[in-house]
N, C-alpha and C positions, 0 to 999 in steps of 0.2 A: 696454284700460284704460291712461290715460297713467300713468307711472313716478314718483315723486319727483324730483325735481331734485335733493335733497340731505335729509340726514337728520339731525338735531341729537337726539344724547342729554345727558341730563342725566343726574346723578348726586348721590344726596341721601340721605339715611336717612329723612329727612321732608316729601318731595317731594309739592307742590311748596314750601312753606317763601319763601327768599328769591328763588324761580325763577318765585312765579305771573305777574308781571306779561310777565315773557318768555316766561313757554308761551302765556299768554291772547294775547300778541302774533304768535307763530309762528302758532296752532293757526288764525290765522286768515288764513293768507298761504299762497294757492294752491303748491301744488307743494315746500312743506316739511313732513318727516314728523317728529315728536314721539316719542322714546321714552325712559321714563323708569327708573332701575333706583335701587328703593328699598329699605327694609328691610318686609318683610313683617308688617302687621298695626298699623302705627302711624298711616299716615294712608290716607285711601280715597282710590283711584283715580282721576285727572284723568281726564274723559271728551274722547275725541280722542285721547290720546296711548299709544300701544302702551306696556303696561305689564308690567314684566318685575321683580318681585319678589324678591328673595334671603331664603334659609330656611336655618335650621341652620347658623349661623355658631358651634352649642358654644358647652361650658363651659371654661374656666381646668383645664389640666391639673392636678394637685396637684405639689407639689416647689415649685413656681416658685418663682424669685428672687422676693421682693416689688418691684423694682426695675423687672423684666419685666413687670410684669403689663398697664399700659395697653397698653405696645407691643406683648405677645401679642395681646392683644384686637382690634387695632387689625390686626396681621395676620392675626386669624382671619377677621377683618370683610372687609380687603382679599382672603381667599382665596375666600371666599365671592363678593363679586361678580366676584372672577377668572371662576368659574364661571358665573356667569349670563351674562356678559359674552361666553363661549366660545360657549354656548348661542345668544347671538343671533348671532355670526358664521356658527355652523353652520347658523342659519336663512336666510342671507343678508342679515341687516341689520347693513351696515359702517357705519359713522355717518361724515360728514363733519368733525364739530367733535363732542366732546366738552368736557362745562363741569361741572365737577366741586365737589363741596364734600369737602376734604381730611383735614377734620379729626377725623372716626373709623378712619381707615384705609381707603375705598373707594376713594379713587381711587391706589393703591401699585401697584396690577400693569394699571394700562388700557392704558398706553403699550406694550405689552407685547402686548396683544390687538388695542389699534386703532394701530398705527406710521404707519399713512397718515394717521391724521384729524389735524385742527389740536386742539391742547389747550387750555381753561382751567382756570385753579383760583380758585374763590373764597374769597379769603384772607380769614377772619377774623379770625382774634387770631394773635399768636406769643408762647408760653410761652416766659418767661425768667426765672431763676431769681432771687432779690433785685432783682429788679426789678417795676414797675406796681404790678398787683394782688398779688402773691406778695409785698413789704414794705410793701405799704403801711399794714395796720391791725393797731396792736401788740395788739388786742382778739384779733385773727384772726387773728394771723402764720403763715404758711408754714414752720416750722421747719425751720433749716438744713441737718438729717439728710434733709429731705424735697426739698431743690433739686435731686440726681439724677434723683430722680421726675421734679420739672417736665422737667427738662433732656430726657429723654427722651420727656416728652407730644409736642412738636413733631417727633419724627423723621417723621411719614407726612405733614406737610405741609410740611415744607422737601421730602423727595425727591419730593413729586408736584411742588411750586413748582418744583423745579432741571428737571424731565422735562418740563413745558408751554410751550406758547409765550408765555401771556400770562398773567395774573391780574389781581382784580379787588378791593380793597377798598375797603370801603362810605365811609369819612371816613381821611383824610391822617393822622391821629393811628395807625390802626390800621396804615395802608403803613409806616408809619414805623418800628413797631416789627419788620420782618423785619429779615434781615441786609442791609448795603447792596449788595453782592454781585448779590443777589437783587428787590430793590427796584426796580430799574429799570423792569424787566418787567412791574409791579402800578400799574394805573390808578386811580385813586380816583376810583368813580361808583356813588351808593347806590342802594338797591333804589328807594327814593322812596314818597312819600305821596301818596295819595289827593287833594288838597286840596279838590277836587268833593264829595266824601264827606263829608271831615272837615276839618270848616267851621261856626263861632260859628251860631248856632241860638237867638235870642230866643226861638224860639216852643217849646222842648227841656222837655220833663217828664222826671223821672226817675219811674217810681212802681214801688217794688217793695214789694209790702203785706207779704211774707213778712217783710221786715223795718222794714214801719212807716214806711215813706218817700215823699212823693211834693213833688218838688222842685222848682224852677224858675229859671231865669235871677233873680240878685239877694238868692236865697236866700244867708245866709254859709255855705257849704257848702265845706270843703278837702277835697281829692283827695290820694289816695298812691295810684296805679299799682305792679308788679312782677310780673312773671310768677307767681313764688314771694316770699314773705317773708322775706330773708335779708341777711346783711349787705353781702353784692355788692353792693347797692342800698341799704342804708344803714337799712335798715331797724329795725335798733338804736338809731342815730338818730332817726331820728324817732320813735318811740315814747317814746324819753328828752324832747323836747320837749313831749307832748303833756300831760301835768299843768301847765305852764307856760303852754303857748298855752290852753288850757282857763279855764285863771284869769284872763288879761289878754281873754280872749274871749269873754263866758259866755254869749252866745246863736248861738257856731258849731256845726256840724255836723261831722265829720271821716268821708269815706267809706275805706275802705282796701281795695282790690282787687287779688286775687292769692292765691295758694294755696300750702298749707302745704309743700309738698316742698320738696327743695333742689335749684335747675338749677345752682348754682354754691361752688364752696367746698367746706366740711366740713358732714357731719351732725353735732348733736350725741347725748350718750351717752344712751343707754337710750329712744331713737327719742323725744326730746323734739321739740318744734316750735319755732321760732323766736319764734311767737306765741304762744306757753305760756311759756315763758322771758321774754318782756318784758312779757306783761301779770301775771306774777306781779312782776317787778321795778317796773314802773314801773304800776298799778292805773288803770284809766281808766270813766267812767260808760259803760255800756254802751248807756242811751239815747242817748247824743251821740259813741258811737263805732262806727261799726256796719262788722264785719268781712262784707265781701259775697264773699270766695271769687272765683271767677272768672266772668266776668259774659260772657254774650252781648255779643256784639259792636255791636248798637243799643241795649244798656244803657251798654253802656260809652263808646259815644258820647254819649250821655245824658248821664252822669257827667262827663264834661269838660266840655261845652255847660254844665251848671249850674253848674261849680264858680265858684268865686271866686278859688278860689288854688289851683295843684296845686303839691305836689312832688316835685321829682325829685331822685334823689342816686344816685349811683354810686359804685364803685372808678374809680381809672384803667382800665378795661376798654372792651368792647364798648358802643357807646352805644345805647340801647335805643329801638327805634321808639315804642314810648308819650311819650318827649321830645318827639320829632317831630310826633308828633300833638296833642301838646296845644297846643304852639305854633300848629298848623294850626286849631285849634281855636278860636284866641284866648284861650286861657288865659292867666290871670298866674300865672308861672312861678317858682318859689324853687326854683332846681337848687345841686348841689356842684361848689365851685369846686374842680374837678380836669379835667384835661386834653381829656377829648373832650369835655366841656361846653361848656367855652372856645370849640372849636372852634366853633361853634353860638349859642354865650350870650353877648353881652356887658354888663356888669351897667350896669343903670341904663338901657338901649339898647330891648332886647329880653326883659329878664328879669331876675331879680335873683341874684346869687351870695354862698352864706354859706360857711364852715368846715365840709369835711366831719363833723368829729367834733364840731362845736362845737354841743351840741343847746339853749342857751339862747340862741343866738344866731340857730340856725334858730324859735326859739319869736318872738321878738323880730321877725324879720324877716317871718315871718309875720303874724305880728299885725299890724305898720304896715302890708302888704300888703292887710289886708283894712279896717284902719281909712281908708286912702289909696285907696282901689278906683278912684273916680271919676280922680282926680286921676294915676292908672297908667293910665288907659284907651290912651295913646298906645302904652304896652310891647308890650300886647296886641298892636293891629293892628299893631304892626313884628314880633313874634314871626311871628304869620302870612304876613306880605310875607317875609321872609327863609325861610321853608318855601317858597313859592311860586316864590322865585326861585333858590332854590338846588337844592330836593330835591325837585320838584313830578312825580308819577310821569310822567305823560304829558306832559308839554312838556319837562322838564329832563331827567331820569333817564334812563329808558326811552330814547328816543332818541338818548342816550351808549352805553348798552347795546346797544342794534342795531349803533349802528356801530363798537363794537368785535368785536361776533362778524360783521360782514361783513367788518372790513379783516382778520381774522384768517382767513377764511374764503380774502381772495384773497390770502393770503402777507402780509402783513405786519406782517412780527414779524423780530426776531431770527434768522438766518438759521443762526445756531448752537445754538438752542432744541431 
């Protein structure tokens, strides 16, 4: 039986995450072996790719510094795939290239196990303290006792960043914020959209009876996307808005999708939810506001296909695929005029830009958005052309992505990396 030619591991806690469109591309290219080493029990197993799990990365010793605590964590994490990692060399799988995601501690000790392969790391954000997201919202502030903290979140992905040959982030906004030092070496090419997939759909029904809905292209139906409901995303915001667009609107619909945890930020006290908090502040008709939790994935394509108007708002932070998509989708788009938007958004162009915190003016802009629909129809199809030509997976993206793990693959990097 013939050999592998070459072996590419990834590295991910939630594999495959930002990795599928490059494993789906590997897995299908003679004489390249796949393996993947993730955190046990959070997502299932890619079929194809030797799958090698990490267990029992512990608890927080007691004592700690509170200071210590992420970057414990972060090194129990990294100890932990040390060991899995040991385990596959012992089995004789040496990987070629390792592509790492740096940002819970897993990739700290690779270089260390695999010294032959080529490294990447896929750079996402760099925490920096009074700065971005950590000053931006005086609602939310980052308290200055706390910028240690930050300062120390990023220590496992600057020393994987300084130990790889190359890195990789998703939008210019996000390279930008490493150190410049380090910068060099980080290519900006995003994971990418579907646009095949997700793609304006005249013929799109939403029907979800659980909650009394069944929609259609034309319907006034506004979308709010977020993984989770929190202010990362501006979610305060909008909810501040919505008695206002309600009353200049009175025959919209308002879908809101996404779940009650927090992936970013603070919790608040005595395990309240973010949605409990702002529908107690801000009270909205629960016929004409319908909280849908996190939807299937041809729901939630659905949901863009019908909308009328989505919004999107962020921190200065990570810019979130549902942007992307909705644009692909041809949606008319009311995002926050903050930095990675920009990158993406130009107002009046492709989509319309208000004041993050300014929620009567996101009421306002919405509203002419949905009163002006026809007369926006041009923003839409430039929304989608600019997904296509920019961040399109399979023509634009993808494509970049191979040919950065091949040119890294025959040396070409940085000869001091």
């Amino acid at each position: 039986m013939a050999h592998p030619q070459r072996t590419i591991l990834f590295v991910h806690r939630d594999f495959p995450a930002q990795f599928q469109g490059l494993a789906d591309h590997f897995l299908a290219q003679p004489g390249t072996r796949l393996c993947a080493i993730r955190e046990a029990g959070r997502q299932a197993p890619l079929a194809g790719v030797i799958d090698a799990p990490y267990h029992g990365w512990g608890e927080a010793p007691t004592g700690l510094h509170p200071l210590a605590r992420n970057l414990e964590e972060q090194i129990r994490r990294g100890a932990a795939v040390l060991e899995t990692a040991r385990n596959l060399r012992r089995d004789g799988l040496v990987p070629d290239l390792v592509y790492a995601h740096p940002g819970w501690g897993e990739a700290l000790f690779l270089k260390d196990i695999f010294p032959e392969a080529r490294h990447i790391c896929y750079c996402e954000h760099h925490y920096e303290p009074g700065r971005a997201e950590a000053a931006f919202d005086p609602e939310y502030p980052v308290a200055q006792f706390q910028w240690p903290a930050v300062r120390l979140q990023k220590t496992a992905g600057l020393l994987a960043l300084e130990a790889c040959h190359r890195g990789v982030s998703p939008t210019a906004w996000q390279r930008q914020g490493y150190p410049a030092g380090l910068r060099d070496k980080i290519e900006v090419i995003h994971e990418g959209v579907d646009t095949d997939v997700v793609r304006p759909d005249p013929a799109a029904r939403l029907r979800l009876p659980e909650f009394g809905l069944d929609l259609a292209p034309g319907d006034e139906v506004v979308t709010y996307v977020a993984r989770d409901l929190e202010p990362y995303r501006g979610f305060h915001t909008f909810m501040r808005a919505l008695p206002r667009l309600l009353r200049l609107r009175p025959n919209c619909r308002v879908l809101i999708i996404g779940g009650d945890d927090v992936s970013y930020g603070l919790r608040l006290p005595g395990g309240q939810t973010y949605r409990e908090r702002y529908l107690a502040e801000c009270p909205v008709d629960p016929g004409r506001v319908h909280f849908l939790g996190k939807l299937a994935y041809p729901d939630y394509l659905a949901a863009l296909a019908v909308s009328a108007c989505h919004v999107y708002l962020t921190y200065p932070f990570v810019l979130s695929w549902s942007c992307l998509e909705a644009m692909s989708a041809g949606c008319l788009l009311v995002a926050s005029d903050t930095e990675p938007v920009r990158e993406v958004v130009a107002h009046g162009l492709n989509g319309l830009l208000v004041d993050f915190f300014d929620h009567q003016a996101l009421a306002e802009q919405v509203a002419e958005a949905l009163a002006r629909g026809r007369e926006l129809a041009p923003l839409r199809a430039l929304a989608r052309e600019t997904v296509r030509a920019r961040y399109d997976q399979s023509r634009v993206c993808l494509p970049a992505q191979v040919r950065l793990i091949e040119q890294t693959l025959a040396g070409d990097f940085d000869a001091d990396a």
